[in-house]
N, C-alpha and C positions, 0 to 999 in steps of 0.2 A: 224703494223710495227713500227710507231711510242714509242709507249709504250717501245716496243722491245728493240730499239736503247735505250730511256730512260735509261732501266734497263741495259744494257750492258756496259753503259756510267758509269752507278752509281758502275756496279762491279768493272771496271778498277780503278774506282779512290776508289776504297776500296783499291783494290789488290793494285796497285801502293802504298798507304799511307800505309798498313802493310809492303810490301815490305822497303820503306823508314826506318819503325821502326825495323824491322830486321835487318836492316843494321847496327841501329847504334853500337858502342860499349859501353857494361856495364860493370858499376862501381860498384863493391864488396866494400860495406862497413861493418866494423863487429863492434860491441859494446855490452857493457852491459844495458841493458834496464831498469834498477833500478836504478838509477840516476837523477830524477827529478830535476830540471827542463830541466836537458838538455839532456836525453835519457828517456824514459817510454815509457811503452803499452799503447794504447788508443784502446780500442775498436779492437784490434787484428794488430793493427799496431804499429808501434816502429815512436814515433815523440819526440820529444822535439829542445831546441838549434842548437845542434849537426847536428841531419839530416836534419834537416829545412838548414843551412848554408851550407850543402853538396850537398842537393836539388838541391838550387840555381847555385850553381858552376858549377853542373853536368849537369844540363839546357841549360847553357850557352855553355858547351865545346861541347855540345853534346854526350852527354853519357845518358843510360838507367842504373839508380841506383837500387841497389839492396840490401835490407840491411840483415842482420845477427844477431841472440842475441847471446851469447854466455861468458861465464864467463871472467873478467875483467883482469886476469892471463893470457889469452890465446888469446887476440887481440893484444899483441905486438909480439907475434909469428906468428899468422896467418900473420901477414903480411910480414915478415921476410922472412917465407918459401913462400912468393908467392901465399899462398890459397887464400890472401884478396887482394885486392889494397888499402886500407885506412883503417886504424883506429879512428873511432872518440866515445870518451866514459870520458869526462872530462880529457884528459890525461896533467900530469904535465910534462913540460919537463925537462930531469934532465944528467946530462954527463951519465949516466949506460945507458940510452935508445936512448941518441942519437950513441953509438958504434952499435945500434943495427937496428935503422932505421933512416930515415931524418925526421925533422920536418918542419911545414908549418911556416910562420908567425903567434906569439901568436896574439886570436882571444880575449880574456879576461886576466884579471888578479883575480884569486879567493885567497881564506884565508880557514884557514884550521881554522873550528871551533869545541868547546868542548861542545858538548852535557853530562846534567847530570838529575837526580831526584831535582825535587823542594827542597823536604827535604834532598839532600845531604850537608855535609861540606865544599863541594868543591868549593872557592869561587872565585879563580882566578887559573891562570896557574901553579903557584909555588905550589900550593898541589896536583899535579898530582903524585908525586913522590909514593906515599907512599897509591896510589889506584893503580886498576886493571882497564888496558884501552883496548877499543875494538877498533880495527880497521879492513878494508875491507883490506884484504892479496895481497899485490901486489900494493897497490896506497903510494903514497909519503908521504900519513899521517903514515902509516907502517912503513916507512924508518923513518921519523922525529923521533917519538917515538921509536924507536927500538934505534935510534942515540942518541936521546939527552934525553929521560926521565928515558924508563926501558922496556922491554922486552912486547910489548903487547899480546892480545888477539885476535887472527884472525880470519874473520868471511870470507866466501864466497860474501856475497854482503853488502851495507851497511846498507836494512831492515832490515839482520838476526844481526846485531850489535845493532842496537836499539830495536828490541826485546829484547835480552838479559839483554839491561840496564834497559825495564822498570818492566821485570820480578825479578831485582835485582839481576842478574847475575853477572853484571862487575859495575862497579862505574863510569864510562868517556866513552863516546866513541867520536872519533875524527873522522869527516869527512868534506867536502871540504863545503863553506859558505851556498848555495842554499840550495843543499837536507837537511840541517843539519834543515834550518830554515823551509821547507817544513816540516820534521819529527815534531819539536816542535809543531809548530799550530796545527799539527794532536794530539797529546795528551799533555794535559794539566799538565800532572804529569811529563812533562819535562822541563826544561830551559835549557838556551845558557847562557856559561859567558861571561863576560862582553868585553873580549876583546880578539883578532885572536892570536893564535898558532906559524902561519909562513902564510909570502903571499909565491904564487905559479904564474905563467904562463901558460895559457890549449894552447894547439897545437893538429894538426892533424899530425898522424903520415903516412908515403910513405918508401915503401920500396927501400933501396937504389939505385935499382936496374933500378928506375923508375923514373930519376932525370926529364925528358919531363914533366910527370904527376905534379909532385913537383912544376916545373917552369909554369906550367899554371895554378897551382893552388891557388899558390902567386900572382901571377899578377892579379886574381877574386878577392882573398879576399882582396886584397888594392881597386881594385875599389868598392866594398861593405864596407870598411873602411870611405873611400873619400866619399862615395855618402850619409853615414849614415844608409844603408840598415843595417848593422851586426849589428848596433846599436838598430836599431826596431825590428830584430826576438830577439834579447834577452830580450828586456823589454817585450817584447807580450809574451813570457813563463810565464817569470819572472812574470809578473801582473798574466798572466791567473791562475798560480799556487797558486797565492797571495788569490785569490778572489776563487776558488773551494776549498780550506781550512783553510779556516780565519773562517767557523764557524766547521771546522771538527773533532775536541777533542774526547770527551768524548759523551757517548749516553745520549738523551735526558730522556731517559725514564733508570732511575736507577734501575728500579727490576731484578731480573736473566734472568725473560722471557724474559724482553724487552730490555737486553743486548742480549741474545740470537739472539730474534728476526733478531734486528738491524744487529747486525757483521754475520749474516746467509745472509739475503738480500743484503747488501755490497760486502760480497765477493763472493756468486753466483747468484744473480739475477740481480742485478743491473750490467749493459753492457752484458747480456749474460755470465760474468764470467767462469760460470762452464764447456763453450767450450772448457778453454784452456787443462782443466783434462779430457773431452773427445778426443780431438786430442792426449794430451799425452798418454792416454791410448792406443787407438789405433798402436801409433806408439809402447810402450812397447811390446806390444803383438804383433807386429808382429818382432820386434825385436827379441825378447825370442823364438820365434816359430822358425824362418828361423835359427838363432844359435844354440838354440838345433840341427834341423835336420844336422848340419855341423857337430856340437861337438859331436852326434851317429856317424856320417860316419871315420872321424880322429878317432875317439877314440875305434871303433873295427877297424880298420886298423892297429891301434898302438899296439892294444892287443893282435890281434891275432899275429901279428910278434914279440912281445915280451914274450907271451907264447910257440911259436914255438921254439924260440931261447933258452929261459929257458926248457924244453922237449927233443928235439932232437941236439941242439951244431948248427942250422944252423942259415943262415940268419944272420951270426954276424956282419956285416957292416949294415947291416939297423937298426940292432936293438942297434947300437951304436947314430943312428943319432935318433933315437926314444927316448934316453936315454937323448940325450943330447936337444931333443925339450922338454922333461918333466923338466928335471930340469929349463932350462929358465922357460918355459909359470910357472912352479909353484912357482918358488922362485923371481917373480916380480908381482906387482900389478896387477890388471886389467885398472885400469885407467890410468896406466903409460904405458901398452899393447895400450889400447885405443889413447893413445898421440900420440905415435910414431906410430903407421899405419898412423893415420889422415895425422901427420906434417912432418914425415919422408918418408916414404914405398909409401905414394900418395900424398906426400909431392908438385911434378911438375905434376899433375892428375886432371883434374877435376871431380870430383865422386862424386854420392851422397851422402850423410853423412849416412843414413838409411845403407844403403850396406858397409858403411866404419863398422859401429856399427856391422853389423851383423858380419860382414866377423872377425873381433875383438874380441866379445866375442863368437862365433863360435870357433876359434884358442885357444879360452883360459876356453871352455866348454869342450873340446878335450881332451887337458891332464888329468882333472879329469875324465872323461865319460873312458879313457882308462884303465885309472887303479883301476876303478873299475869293467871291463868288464874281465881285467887281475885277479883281485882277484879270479871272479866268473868262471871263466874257470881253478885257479887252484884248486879249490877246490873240483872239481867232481874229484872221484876217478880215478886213473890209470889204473883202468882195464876197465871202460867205453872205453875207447881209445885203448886196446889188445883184447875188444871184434868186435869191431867195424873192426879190423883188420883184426882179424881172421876170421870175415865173410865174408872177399875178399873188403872191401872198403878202399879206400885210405887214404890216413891222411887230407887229405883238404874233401873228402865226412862224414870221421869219424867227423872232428868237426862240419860241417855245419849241419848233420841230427843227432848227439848224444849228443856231447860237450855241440853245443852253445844253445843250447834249453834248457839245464837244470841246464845252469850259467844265461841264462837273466832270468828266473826264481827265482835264487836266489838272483839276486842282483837288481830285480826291484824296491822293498824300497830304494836302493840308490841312483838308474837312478833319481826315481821322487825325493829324498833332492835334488838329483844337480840340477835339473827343476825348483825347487824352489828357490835355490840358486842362477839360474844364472836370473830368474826374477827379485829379487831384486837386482842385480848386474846392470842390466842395468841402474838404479837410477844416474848414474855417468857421462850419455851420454852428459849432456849440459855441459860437458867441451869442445863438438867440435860443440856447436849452435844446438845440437839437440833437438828438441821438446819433451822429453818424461815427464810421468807421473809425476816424480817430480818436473821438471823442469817449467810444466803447473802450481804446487803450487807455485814454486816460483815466477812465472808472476804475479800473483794473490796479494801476497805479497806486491811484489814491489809496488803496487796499489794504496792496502788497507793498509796498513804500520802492516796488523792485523796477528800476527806469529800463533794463534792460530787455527780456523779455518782452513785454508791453509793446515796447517802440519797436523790437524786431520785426513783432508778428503781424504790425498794422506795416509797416513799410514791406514787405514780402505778399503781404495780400495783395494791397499797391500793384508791387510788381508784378506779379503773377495778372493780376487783370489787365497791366500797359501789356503783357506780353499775348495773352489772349487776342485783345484788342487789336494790337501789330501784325498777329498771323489771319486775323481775318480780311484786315484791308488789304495783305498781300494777296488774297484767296481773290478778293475781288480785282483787284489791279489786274491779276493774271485773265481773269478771264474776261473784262473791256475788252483788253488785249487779242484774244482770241475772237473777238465779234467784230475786228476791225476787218 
């Protein structure tokens, strides 16, 4: 009985202590995770500056943090529309973004620096003019250069900008002091000029909606000001950064194989890396799987009432609202589809992103799946349809047992291109933090600073699945074929 009591004692105070952590309220943070020193992946988590400073805060108010990767374009919105509670991702602050959210007290003051090729001409600021400058789309080195030098070159994150300059893509790229000087150490065929761009201010952005959050949020980071703490997590990145790639350049071993070797074990063995292109994959596929079966269900739905209507004169109200769901979903993007479900449509929702994704390109697999299901049912002769009549069936048993059997037959070669189509379509999803297969390269990236690699091994998976995919719907063509 003793024992008993023991153990009954030790469940309460479990049960009580997860009760207590249930309780608390969680803090949505979203960011871009390519940003060293003050946002990266380690080891499958997202640390640097940034969330180390939100940590803290979140500790103290008591909140359960949660953080988010997601493209650096799309964290001033998330938070805008209420999907996030806090932005933190180097953000400058600047009037266009404060109409758009409130900002905390600035935590730092950065410098926008010019990365270029050792062997370039480029020796100070004033020759910027008359190169081609890369910047990350969305950050304030954007705006500066778009403002005061010339129209730059915009990349997704600020890896994929200095890959291009050491591939000799662009001649400058611009980005904020830290990662800029992170990127150099890592390859030696870079340098920094001599002197900063423009200074800036980083802030944490709240949406305005959430002025309580705001005001206890300022009142944290002054006592972390006052006590010196904000001061120590920044030098602790800042050094730790310092010191895991001061000797990270170039490979030690200069033959092909032993470049090989090297940037192979860097970007998938070393940390487990290659996890992140199995979670993406995973999630692609099951993305692509659940959207296909959407985009068959819409897309004979849409067809058969648009072939009916086209046929017999009925059905003309729905096949007007049919008419006008195809021209939308096909004369807009899919990741502009993708935007506005996430930030408008579940905009006040909390939902999983995977289901926001499906449900997304599902609606947008739909319109094409329908009008090629429409081709394939006009194309079977008319008299299929006055036989099927005359033998006493109706026009819904005429298409389901004569019609549609012998259009999905014809247009199975196109069902499987859109299958394929819309797999690689789904490449698009880490504009709403979603983990898919690209997105896993691009973690990977941000890491190893190495664009090579990364982008092989997600374009190769790719193919290896279009080719999968290709030998199956021949597996099936063939044997239609043999039942004819």
């Amino acid at each position: 009985m003793k024992y008993l009591h023991l153990l009954l004692l030790a469940l309460v105070i479990l049960l009580s202590g997860g009760c207590d952590e249930q309780k608390k309220p969680h803090l949505l943070m979203v960011t871009n995770a390519s940003f060293p020193p003050y946002e990266y992946v380690e080891k499958q988590d997202i640390v640097g500056i940034d969330p180390e400073i939100v940590r803290t805060v979140a500790d103290r108010l008591g909140y359960i943090l949660e953080i988010q990767d997601m493209n650096f374009d799309s964290v001033i919105a998330a938070v805008q529309t209420g999907k996030a509670h806090i932005a933190a991702s180097g953000i400058t602050v600047t009037e266009e973004r404060k109409k758009q959210v409130n900002f905390t007290i600035p935590y730092v003051v950065a410098e926008q620096l010019v990365i270029v090729r050792q062997d370039s001409k480029v020796q100070n600021c004033s020759d910027l003019k008359n190169v081609s400058i890369g910047v990350q789309h969305g950050t304030t080195g954007d705006t500066f250069v778009t403002r005061n030098i010339r129209e730059p070159e915009r990349f997704s994150n600020a890896p994929l900008a200095v890959a291009a300059l050491s591939a000799g893509k662009i001649e400058a790229v611009v980005i904020d002091a830290e990662p800029a000087r992170v990127f150099v150490r890592q390859r030696q065929k870079l340098r920094l000029l001599p002197e900063a761009l423009t200074y800036e201010e980083y802030a944490f952005a709240i949406s305005k909606n959430n002025k309580d959050l705001l005001k206890k949020f300022n009142a944290e980071l002054l006592k972390m000001k006052e006590s010196g703490e904000l001061d120590r997590i920044i030098n602790h990145y800042k050094t730790q950064n310092n010191n895991e790639t001061e000797n990270g350049g170039e490979h030690p071993d200069d033959s092909f194989l032993g470049v090989v070797k090297s940037s192979f074990t860097l970007n998938f063995i070393k940390d487990s890396r290659y996890v992140y292109l199995l979670q993406g994959l995973l999630n692609t596929l099951q993305i692509t799987f659940f959207s296909l079966l959407i985009g068959i269900v819409i897309g004979f739905a849409v067809a058969v009432v648009r072939s009916t209507a086209d046929q017999t004169g009925r059905l003309k109200f729905l096949n007007w609202v049919c008419k006008f769901y195809l021209t939308i979903i096909r004369g807009t993007p899919v990741v502009v589809q993708l935007l506005i479900i996430y930030f408008v449509v579940f905009g006040a929702v909390d939902i999983d992103k995977v289901l926001v994704a499906i449900i997304a390109f599902g609606i947008n697999s739909g319109a094409y799946v329908a009008e090629i299901i429409r081709g394939g049912i006009m194309s079977i002769d008319k008299g299929q349809m006055e036989a099927g009549r005359s033998l006493g069936l109706s026009y819904i048993q005429s298409m389901r047992l004569i019609i549609i059997p012998q259009a999905f037959k014809n247009v199975l070669p196109a069902l499987g291109n859109e299958f394929i189509v819309l797999l690689k379509e789904t490449s698009v999803s880490g504009y709403i933090a979603l983990h898919d297969l690209t997105k896993g390269g691009d973690i990977i990236r941000s890491q190893t600073y190495d664009a090579f690699f990364p982008l092989i091994a997600v374009a190769l998976i790719y193919l290896v699945l279009v080719v999968v995919l290709s030998g199956l719907l021949g597996m099936l063509e063939k044997r239609l074929k043999k039942n004819e």
